[in-house]
VOGU-3710 file (C-alpha; in Angstrom, 3 decimals, decimal comma):
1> xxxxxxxxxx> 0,000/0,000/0,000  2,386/2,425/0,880  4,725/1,474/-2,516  1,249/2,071/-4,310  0,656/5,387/-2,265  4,066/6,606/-3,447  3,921/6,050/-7,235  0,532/7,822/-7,099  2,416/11,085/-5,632  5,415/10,715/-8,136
11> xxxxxxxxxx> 1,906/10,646/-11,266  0,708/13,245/-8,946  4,119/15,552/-9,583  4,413/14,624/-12,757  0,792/15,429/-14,060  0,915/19,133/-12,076  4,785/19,929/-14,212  3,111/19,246/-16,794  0,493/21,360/-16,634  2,830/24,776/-16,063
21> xxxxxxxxxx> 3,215/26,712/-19,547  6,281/25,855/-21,745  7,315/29,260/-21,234  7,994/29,397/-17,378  10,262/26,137/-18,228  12,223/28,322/-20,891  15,616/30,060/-19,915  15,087/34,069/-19,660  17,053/34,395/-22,696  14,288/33,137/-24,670
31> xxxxxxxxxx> 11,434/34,222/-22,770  12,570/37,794/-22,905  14,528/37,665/-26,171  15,606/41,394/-27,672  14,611/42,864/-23,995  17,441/40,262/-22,112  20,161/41,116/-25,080  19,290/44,718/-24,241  19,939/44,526/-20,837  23,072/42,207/-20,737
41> xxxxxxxxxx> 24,567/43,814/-24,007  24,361/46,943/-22,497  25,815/45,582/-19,330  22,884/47,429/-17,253  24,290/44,871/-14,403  27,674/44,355/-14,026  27,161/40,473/-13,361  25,253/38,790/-15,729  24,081/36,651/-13,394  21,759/39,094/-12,018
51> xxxxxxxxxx> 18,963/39,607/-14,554  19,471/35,662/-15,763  17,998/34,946/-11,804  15,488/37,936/-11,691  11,778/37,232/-11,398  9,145/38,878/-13,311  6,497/41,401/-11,316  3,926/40,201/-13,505  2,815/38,314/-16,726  5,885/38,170/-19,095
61> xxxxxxxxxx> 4,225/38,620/-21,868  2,360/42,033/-20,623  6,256/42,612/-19,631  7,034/42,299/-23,174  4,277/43,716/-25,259  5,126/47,164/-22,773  8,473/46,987/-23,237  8,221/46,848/-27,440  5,911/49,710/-26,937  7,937/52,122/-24,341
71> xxxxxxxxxx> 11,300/51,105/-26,373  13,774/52,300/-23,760  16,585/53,824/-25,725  19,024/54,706/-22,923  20,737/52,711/-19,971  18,552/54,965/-17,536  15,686/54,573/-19,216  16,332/50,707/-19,593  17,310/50,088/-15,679  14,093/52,250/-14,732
81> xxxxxxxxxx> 11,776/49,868/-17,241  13,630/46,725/-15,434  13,252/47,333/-11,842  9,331/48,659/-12,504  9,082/45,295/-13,734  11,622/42,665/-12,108  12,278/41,856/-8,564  16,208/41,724/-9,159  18,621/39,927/-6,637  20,813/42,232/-4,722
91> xxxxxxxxxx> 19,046/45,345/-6,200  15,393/45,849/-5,805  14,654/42,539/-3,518  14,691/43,669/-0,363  11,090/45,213/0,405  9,879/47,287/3,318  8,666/44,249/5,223  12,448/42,853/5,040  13,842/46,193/6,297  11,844/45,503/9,361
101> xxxxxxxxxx> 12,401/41,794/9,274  16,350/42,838/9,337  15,666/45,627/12,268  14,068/42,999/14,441  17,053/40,668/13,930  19,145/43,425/14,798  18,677/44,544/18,074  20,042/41,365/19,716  23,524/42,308/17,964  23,710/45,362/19,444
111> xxxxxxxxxx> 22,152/44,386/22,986  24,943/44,361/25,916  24,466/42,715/28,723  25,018/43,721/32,296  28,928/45,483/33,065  31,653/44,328/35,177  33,354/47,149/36,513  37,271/46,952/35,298  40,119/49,453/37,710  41,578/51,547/35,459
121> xxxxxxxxxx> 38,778/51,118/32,624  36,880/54,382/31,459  33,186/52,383/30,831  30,358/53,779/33,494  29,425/49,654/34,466  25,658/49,535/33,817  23,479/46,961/36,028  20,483/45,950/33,379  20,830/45,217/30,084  21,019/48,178/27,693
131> xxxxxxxxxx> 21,283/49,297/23,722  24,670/50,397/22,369  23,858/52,778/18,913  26,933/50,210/16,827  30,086/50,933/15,454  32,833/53,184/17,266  29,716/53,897/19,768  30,057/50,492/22,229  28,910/52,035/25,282  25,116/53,548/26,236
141> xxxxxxxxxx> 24,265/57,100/24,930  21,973/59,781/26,179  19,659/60,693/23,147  20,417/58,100/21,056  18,782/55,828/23,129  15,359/57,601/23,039  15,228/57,216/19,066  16,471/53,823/19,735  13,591/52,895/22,515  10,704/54,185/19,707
151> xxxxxxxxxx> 11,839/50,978/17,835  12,125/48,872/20,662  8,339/49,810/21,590  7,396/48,936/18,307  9,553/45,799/17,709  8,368/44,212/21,300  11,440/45,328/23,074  9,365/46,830/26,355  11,373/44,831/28,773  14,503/45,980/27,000
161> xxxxxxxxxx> 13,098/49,330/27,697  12,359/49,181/31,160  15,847/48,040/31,878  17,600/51,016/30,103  14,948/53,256/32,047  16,220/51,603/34,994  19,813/52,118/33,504  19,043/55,979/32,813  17,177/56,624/36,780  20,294/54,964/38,557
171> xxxxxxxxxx> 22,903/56,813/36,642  20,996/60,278/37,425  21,147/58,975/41,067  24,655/58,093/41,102  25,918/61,756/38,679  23,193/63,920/39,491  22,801/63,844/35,682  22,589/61,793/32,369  26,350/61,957/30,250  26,680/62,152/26,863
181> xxxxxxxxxx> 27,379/58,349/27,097  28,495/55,952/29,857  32,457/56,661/30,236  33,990/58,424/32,870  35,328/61,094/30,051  31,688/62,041/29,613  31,072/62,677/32,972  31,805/66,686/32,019  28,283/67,113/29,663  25,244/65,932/29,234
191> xxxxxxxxxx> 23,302/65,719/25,898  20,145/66,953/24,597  17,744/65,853/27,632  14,981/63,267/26,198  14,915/61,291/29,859  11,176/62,805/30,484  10,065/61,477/26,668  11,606/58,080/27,648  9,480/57,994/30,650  6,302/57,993/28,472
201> xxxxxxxxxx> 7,599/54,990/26,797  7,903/52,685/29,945  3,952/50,401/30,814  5,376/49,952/34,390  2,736/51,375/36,684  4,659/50,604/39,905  3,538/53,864/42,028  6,975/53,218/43,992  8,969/53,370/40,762  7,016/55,937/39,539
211> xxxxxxxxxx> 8,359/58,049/42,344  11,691/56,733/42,114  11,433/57,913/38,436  9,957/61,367/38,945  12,464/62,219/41,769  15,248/61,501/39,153  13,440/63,682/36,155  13,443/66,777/39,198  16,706/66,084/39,712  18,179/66,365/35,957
221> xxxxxxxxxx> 16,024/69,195/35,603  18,532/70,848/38,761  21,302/70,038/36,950  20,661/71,773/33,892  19,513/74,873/36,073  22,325/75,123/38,037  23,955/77,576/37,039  21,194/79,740/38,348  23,252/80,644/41,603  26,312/81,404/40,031
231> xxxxxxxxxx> 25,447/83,989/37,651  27,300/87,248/37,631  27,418/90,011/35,747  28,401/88,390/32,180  24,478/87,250/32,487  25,314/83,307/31,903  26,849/80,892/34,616  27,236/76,614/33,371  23,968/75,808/31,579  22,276/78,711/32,662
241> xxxxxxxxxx> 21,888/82,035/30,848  19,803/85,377/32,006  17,941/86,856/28,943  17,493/90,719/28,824  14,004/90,784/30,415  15,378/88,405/33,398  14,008/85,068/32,412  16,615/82,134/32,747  16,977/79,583/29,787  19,668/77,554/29,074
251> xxxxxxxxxx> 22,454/76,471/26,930  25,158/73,445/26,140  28,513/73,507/28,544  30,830/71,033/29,318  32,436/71,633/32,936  35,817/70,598/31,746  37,962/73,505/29,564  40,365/70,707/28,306  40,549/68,916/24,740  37,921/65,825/24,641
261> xxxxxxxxxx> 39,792/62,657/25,292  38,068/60,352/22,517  38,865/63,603/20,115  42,461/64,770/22,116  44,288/65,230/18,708  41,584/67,016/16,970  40,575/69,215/19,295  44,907/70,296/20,110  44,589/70,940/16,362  41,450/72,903/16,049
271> xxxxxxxxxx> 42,443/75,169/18,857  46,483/75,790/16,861  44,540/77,260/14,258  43,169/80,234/15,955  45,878/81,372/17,811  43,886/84,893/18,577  41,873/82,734/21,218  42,939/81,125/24,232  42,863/76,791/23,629  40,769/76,233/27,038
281> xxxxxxxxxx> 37,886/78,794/25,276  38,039/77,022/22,401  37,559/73,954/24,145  35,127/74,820/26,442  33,018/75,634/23,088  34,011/72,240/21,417  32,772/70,332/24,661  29,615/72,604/24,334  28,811/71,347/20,904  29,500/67,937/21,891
291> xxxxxxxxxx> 26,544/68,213/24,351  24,542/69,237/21,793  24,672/66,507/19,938  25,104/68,590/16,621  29,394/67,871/16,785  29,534/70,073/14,563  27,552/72,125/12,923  27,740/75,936/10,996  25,189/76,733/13,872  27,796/76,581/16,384
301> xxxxxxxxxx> 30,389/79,005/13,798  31,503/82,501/13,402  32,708/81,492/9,800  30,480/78,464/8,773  33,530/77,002/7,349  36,310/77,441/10,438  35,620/75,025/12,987  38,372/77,030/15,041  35,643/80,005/15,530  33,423/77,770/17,377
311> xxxxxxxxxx> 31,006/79,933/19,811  28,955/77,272/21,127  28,332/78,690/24,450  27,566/82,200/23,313  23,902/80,662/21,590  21,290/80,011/23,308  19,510/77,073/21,196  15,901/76,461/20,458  16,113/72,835/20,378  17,413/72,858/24,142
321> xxxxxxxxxx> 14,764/75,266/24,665  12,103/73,161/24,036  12,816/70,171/25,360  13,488/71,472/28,173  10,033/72,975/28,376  8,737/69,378/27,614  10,892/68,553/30,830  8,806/71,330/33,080  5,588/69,465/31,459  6,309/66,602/32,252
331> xxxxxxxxxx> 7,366/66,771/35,543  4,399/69,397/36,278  2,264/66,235/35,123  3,947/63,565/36,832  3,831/65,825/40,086  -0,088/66,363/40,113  -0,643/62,802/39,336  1,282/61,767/42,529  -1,121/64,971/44,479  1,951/67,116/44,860
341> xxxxxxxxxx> 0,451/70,405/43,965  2,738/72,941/44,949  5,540/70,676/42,880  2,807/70,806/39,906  2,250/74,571/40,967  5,726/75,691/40,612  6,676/73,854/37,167  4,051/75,044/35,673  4,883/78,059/35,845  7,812/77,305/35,228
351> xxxxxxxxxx> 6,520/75,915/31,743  4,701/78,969/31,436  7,392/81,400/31,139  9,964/79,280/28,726  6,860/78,903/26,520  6,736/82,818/26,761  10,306/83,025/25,804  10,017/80,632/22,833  8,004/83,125/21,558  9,647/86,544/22,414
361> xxxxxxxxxx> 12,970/85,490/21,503  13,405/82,664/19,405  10,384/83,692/16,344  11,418/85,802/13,471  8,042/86,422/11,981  10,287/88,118/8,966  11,662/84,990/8,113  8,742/82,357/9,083  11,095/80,460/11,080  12,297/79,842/14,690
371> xxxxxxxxxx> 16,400/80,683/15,458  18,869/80,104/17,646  19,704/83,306/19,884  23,159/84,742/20,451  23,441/86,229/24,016  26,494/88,595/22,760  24,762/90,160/19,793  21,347/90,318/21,558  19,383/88,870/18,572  18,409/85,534/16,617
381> xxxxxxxxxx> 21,309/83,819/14,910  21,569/83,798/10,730  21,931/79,812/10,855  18,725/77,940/9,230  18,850/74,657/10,673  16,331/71,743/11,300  16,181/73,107/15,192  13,303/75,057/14,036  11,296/72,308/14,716  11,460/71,558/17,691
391> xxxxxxxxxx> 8,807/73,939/19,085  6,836/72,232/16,920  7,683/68,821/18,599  7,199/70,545/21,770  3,896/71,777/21,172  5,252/75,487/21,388  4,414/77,264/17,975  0,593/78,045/16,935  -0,702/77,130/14,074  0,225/79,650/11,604
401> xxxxxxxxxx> 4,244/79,657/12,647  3,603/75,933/11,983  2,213/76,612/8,679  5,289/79,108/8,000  8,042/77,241/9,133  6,179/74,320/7,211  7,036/76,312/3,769  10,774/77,595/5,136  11,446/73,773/5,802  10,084/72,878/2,227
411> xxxxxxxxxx> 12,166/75,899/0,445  15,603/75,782/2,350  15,761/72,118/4,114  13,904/69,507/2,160  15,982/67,335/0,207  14,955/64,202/-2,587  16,370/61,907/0,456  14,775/63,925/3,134  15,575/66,797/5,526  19,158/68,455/5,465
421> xxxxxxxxxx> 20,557/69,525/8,952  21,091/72,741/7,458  21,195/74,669/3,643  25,340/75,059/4,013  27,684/72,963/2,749  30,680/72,828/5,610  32,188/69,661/5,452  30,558/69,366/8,936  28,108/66,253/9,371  25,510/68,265/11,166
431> xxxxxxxxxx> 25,309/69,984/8,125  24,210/69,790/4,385  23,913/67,489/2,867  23,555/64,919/5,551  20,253/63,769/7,047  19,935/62,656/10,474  17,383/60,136/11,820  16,313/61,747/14,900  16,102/64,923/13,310  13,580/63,638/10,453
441> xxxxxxxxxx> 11,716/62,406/13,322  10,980/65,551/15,758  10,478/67,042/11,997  7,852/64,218/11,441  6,379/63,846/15,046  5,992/68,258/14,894  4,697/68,779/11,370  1,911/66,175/12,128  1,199/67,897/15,657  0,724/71,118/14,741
451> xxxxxxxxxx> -1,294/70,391/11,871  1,301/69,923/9,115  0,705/66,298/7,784  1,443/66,700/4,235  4,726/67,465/4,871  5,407/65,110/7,368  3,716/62,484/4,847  6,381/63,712/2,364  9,391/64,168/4,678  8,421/60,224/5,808
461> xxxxxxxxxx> 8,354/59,090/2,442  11,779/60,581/1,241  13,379/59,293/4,304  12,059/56,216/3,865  13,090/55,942/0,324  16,770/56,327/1,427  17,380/54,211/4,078  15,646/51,975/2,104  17,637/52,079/-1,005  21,064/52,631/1,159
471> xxxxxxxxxx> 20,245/49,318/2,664  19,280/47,496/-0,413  22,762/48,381/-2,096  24,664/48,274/1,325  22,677/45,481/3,846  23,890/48,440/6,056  21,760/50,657/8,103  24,072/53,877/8,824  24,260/56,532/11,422  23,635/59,358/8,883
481> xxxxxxxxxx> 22,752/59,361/5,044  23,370/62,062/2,221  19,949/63,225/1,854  20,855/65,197/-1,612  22,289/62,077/-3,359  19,981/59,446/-0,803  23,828/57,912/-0,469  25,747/57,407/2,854  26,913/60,644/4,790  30,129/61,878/5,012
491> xxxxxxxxxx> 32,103/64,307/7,467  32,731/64,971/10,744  35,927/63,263/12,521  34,992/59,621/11,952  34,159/57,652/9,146  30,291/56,860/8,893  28,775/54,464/11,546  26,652/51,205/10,712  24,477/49,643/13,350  22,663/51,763/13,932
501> xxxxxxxxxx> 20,308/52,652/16,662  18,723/55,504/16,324  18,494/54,530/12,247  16,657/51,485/12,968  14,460/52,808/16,028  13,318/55,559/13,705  12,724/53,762/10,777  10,547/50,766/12,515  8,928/53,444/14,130  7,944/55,205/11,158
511> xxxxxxxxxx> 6,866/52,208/9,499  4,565/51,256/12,037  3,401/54,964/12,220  2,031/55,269/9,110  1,581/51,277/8,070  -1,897/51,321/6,428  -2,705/54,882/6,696  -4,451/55,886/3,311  -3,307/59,842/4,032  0,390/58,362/4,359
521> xxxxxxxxxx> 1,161/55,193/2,402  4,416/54,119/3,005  4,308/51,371/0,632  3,764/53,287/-2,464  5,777/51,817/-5,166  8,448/54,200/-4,875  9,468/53,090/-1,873  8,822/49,218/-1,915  10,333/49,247/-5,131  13,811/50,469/-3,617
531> xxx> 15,640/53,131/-6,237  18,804/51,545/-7,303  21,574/53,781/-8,183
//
């Protein structure tokens, strides 16, 4: 029986190959005749391997009949016909749903485990497990991981983010503030403070914790004010500065006026080439922009292309500005929800009056755009940068500055790959014509807030489309991309970074964002088909 059961399945096999048309059995050189010579004569891929194992999108006939009737005459014109019609290996195969397939299988490589502390070592030892962003960047960093946790939440990391939370609330306990990253040669500066944003990530509803948590957010908060009792008659003391109508707001620092010790070299040579200014003030301002996060950037310049006239600490910047507001909010919030009124009372108003100041000195209604402010000429800076949106993102800019800096944004910053950092071309990576994934998403998460959803439809879609096609050519996904050429980034003092956290957290993020949303469809076919180049 079961000899007589097999030699029924073999007829079974046999009967169903022979029902499949002669022409799926042919070889691609005949089923596609003058269109395959075209391509491989023409060499439109340098192995000819690659079109021979390429599968057709749909009917190859239909492929066919179009292609005798478009007759593309040029290599462009030929590669665009092919890949609108082809899934090709190693070009066009890899689809939005494997991006997040290969996000997913990502985070375990760049998950670290518990530290051991090591004498002599310069790692901060962290006691849960944490995300490192890849690359030269092994150890936890401050905003990074924010970006990084809006992937975990959406990739079913929530444990993974509890721990880092846990990470984040113990090393504010421990410094009296978040560094830039977790080695002892951070200790000097923090980074752009996200902490109270993490917090709304975490489904723990442990009142204890919750206390534990909110204690720590108060804390940071002192630590980036400060400066508050030191301030003199220069108007500006650490992190704190004095505007002219008395209001205090802050700025980037670093306490240390010495060269940074992952950047010694550079920062010796940057500070030879101005000999006009003492070194320890021009490292003082390269610490600064470290901070920031924007290391470096033409905001941070006298002369957009010196680095030596860096003048971080003279600019007082928007995007600090507002989060810190969101900070005050937050912790406003988190105080009335635990019945501690006169805490709610107090950073409210708190809240109230940098909201105030976002508006009285950061808005230049001539130029539809929010700017930096420079505390020694008394007025906005010149520098168009993405920063703009972050009052946006914080929820500090009515509708029709949204609907203004909406059309700056389109005119000065929107490139085919997405947003540039700025409209100059330095050399500097926080500046044109590199793209930077947390940037694209307070752009994103602050067009759509205040109204602006075309735009952040658009500036999705372009991001998308690079990432995408940078990790269909590359299997890489990179710590910053060339958003004029959608192309890796360049500049800076380091070569560009793969991993990468914040890249991935965005990008999964995004994709579950705006996955079936009809005003927003991310899988249009210019995305899921994947440009080649």
């Amino acid at each position: 029986m079961q000899i007589c059961r097999s030699i029924l399945g073999a007829a079974l096999v046999l009967v169903t190959l022979a029902a499949v048309p002669l022409q799926a059995q042919e070889a691609p050189a005949a089923i596609y005749g003058e269109l395959f010579q075209q391509i491989q004569t023409e060499r439109i891929f340098p192995d000819g391997k690659t079109f021979a194992d390429a599968e057709p999108r749909r009917d190859p006939a239909a492929i066919m009949a179009d292609y005798r009737r478009t007759a593309p005459d040029t290599p462009v014109a030929l590669e665009d016909f092919v890949l609108a019609n082809f899934k090709v290996p190693g070009v066009n195969d890899r689809g939005l749903s494997t991006l997040r397939r290969h996000i997913r299988n990502l985070w375990p490589m760049l998950v670290r485990e518990p530290d051991e502390p090591t004498p002599g070592g310069s790692l901060l030892p962290m006691t849960e497990r944490y995300v490192v962003p890849g690359g030269r960047f092994r150890e936890m960093y401050y905003w990074d991981s924010y970006f990084t946790m809006l992937g975990l939440a959406v990739d079913g990391q929530q444990q993974l983010i509890e721990a880092m939370l846990d990470n984040f609330t113990a090393t504010i306990e421990r410094f009296g503030h978040i560094p830039n990253g977790m080695r002892t040669y951070y200790l000097g500066r923090s980074q752009p403070p996200f902490f109270a944003l993490m917090l709304d990530l975490s489904h723990d509803e442990d009142p204890v914790l919750a206390a534990r948590r909110l204690a720590a957010l108060r804390q940071e908060h002192a630590y980036w004010m400060a400066g508050t009792s030191c301030l003199d008659a220069t108007g500006a003391c650490a992190r704190v500065v004095r505007m002219p109508d008395g209001v205090l707001l802050n700025r980037y620092w670093d306490d240390h006026p010495l060269p940074r010790d992952e950047s010694y070299v550079e920062d010796l040579t940057t500070a030879q080439e101005d000999p006009s200014r003492a070194a320890t003030e021009i490292y003082r301002h390269l610490r600064a922009g470290a901070e920031s996060g924007w290391d470096y950037s033409s905001r941070w310049l006298a002369d957009p292309q010196r680095l030596s006239t860096i003048r971080t600490t003279d600019i007082v910047p928007v995007d600090l500005n507002s989060l810190m507001l969101i900070m005050e909010e937050e912790i406003a919030g988190r105080c009335a929800a635990q019945d501690d009124q006169a805490c709610a009372a107090a950073y409210t108003e708190m809240a109230g009056e940098r909201r105030a100041a976002l508006q009285r000195y950061f808005w230049m209604p001539e130029e539809d755009r929010f700017a930096d402010w420079d505390r020694v000429s008394q007025a906005p800076t010149p520098r168009v940068s993405a920063a703009m949106l972050f009052p946006l993102f914080a929820g500090a800019a009515t509708k029709e500055q949204a609907a203004a800096v909406a059309q700056t944004v389109t005119r000065t910053l929107l490139a085919p790959g997405g947003l540039r950092t700025t409209p100059l071309h330095t050399g500097e990576q926080w500046d044109a014509p590199n793209g930077w994934a947390p940037l694209q998403w307070i752009a994103i998460a602050g067009l759509e807030r205040s109204g602006q959803e075309a735009l952040a439809c658009e500036v999705s879609r372009r991001w998308l489309d690079t990432v995408a096609g940078t990790f269909t050519e590359t299997g890489k996904m990179l710590e910053k991309y060339n958003v004029e050429e959608r192309t890796p980034g360049g500049g800076g003092e380091y070569p560009t970074q793969d991993g990468f956290g914040w890249t991935n957290g965005v990008t999964s993020a995004l994709l579950e964002r705006y996955a079936g949303n009809p005003a927003c469809d991310m899988q249009r076919p210019a995305i899921s088909l994947l440009y080649a180049r």
